[in-house]
Structures are given as C-alpha cells and as structure tokens.
Steps between C-alpha positions, in 0.01 A plus 500: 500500500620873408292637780363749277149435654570702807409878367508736249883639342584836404738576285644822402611641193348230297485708193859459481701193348580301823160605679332359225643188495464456858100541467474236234720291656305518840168478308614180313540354890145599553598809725270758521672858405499874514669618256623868603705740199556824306332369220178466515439348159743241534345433829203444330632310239654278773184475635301338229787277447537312815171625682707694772348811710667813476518815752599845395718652753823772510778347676650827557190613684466380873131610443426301262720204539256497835161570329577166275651239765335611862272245536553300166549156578812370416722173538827591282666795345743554205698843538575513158436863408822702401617767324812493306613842583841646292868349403693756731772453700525678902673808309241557221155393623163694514433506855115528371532155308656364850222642739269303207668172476510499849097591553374222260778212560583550862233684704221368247559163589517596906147643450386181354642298746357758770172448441461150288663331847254650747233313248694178515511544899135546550416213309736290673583236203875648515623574122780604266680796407762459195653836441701524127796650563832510234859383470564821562435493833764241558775656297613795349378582141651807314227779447269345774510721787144559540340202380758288747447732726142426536499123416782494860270652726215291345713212615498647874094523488529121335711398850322680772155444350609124532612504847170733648244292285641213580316381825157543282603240304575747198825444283698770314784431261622698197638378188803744277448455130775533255397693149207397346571655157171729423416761264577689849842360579658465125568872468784391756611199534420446106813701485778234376746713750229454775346135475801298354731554747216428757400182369886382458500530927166329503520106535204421332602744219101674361241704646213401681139416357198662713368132568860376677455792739125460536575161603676488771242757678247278449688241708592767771130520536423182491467208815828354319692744655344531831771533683688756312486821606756829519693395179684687240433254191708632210349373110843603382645229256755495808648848427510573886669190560799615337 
C-alpha cells in the first residue's frame, strides 16, 4: 500500500515542469490532489487530465496563503513553488531579484508549511511534507547567489519542520534536483561553456527528466518511506558526490 488513502495532497507550483509531474504521478497512485500554481491555465489543463483539484493562492502573500489552507484539510504537501530569480554573482546581483527569490522559494514555502501543518495536527492522521530544494543548496554553483541562497535556508525550514512535527507523527524531508533542462534553464546551462563542463563532473553524465525527480517525492510521501524523515535527498546524477 502507498498510503495515499489517508488525505488530500497539495502541491505547489504545479504549473511548472516538476510540479506537474508530481500531480500526475500522485494521481496515477490514486492520491487525491490540489494542484496550487502561477498558471492558471495549465492548472486547468492539469486538471482535466488527471482529475486533480486546484486552489488559487499567492505564496508571497501571508494573507492569502492563510485564506486558502486555514482549515483545508490536508494529509501531504509538495513545496514545489520557486522562482528562478537572476545569474548574478554576490558582487553584481539585484538585491530586488534576491528579496524575490527569497519571498517565493524560502518564506513561501514556510507559509505553507505554517498553516498546511496546523491542518495535519487537528486532524490527527500525522502526514508529509517534501520540500524541493536544489543542488545548489549543497554546493556552490557560479552565478547562484540568490537562488542557493534561498534553496539553503529552505533546507533549515526542511530540518526543523522535521524535528517540531515530528511527535504528530508528520515527516518532512527535502529532495535537491540537479538541472532539468527546460525552455527555462537552456538559456544557461544550454551554453556549451556552461553545461559541458558540468556534465563532465557529473557521474551519471545528462540532465534530469521531470518524471525522475517527481519520483522520488512520491516515495517521500509515501508509507514506503515511513521512517524517513529530515533528509537532504540529492537527484543529482551523483554530482555532489564528487
């Protein structure tokens, strides 16, 4: 058994490529899902696909991060929304674009948590939190200042979430994707200068697909990993092995 039968899962920026996958991944497990995103036609279009809710809400927005999840009954939660932010390094960057990256990534996610766990704690089934942080987070990447920045501290929320929510029964682990090579993501490391030199430190040698990182947060929610909670999972071909 998946344990998918215990409640409903929301997961954030599912208009994007790895929230997405996540959804119909959790759907095809019979999961019942809120799909939460910027794009509300995707969303839709996700929707009528694999017969997942969705919810409207502004992660940036205390106000309304709390309209949409006070009270909403929920069993699991994928912190997947994120915003890229800017290739700067600490000398260069737009302090704007940081004060962003960190809103939507970092403090998004904490508002989330904030209010999806007091749900999971009335209803006293426990639960699952599986926050998507980066590689980046676990080493240093040229031109990633903010974006590490934010995916780091999400890593702090990832650890202390998982040692308060613990005695409720209520894991919380995170999982650090290497590149998944979007439309998004090919402006840089499509650059031959950028992504070959990369992938020659990378064991596994490619990029990522949506579905290999969708995958493993489908086990972290899952009974199958029951017992797994406060990890760092990197989906990283091994580059932060080396």
């Amino acid at each position: 058994m998946n344990g998918f039968d215990k409640g409903p899962i929301l997961v954030t920026g599912a208009s994007g490529g790895i929230g997405g996958a996540t959804v119909r991944q959790l759907c095809a497990a019979d999961a019942e899902v809120i799909a939460s995103g910027r794009d509300q036609g995707k969303l839709d279009a996700l929707a009528a696909d694999t017969g997942c809710r969705t919810l409207a809400f502004d992660l940036t927005s205390e106000d309304s991060v709390k309209g949409a999840l006070d009270g909403l009954d929920l069993w699991g939660v994928v912190n997947c929304g994120g915003f890229g932010g800017e290739i700067a390094t600490p000398m260069d960057t737009d302090i704007a674009v940081f004060d962003k990256v960190i809103a939507i990534n970092t403090r998004g996610a904490l508002l989330v948590t904030k209010y999806a766990s007091r749900s999971m704690i009335r209803l006293g089934k426990g639960g699952a939190i599986v926050n998507v942080s980066s590689q980046a987070a676990l080493v240093a990447l040229k031109s990633h200042i903010s974006y590490g920045a934010s995916k780091a501290a999400l890593d702090n929320i990832t650890r202390v979430s998982a040692l308060e929510l613990g005695r409720y029964n209520i894991r919380v682990n995170g999982v650090h994707p290497t590149v998944v090579m979007t439309e998004m993501s090919a402006f840089y490391w499509g650059r031959p200068d950028i992504g070959e030199p990369f992938l020659a430190q990378m064991p596994l040698g490619r990029w990522a697909t949506e579905d290999e990182i969708a995958a493993p947060i489908v086990f972290l929610l899952s009974d199958g990993a029951s017992m797994i909670s406060g990890v760092a999972l990197p989906i990283d071909g091994g580059f932060t092995a080396c």
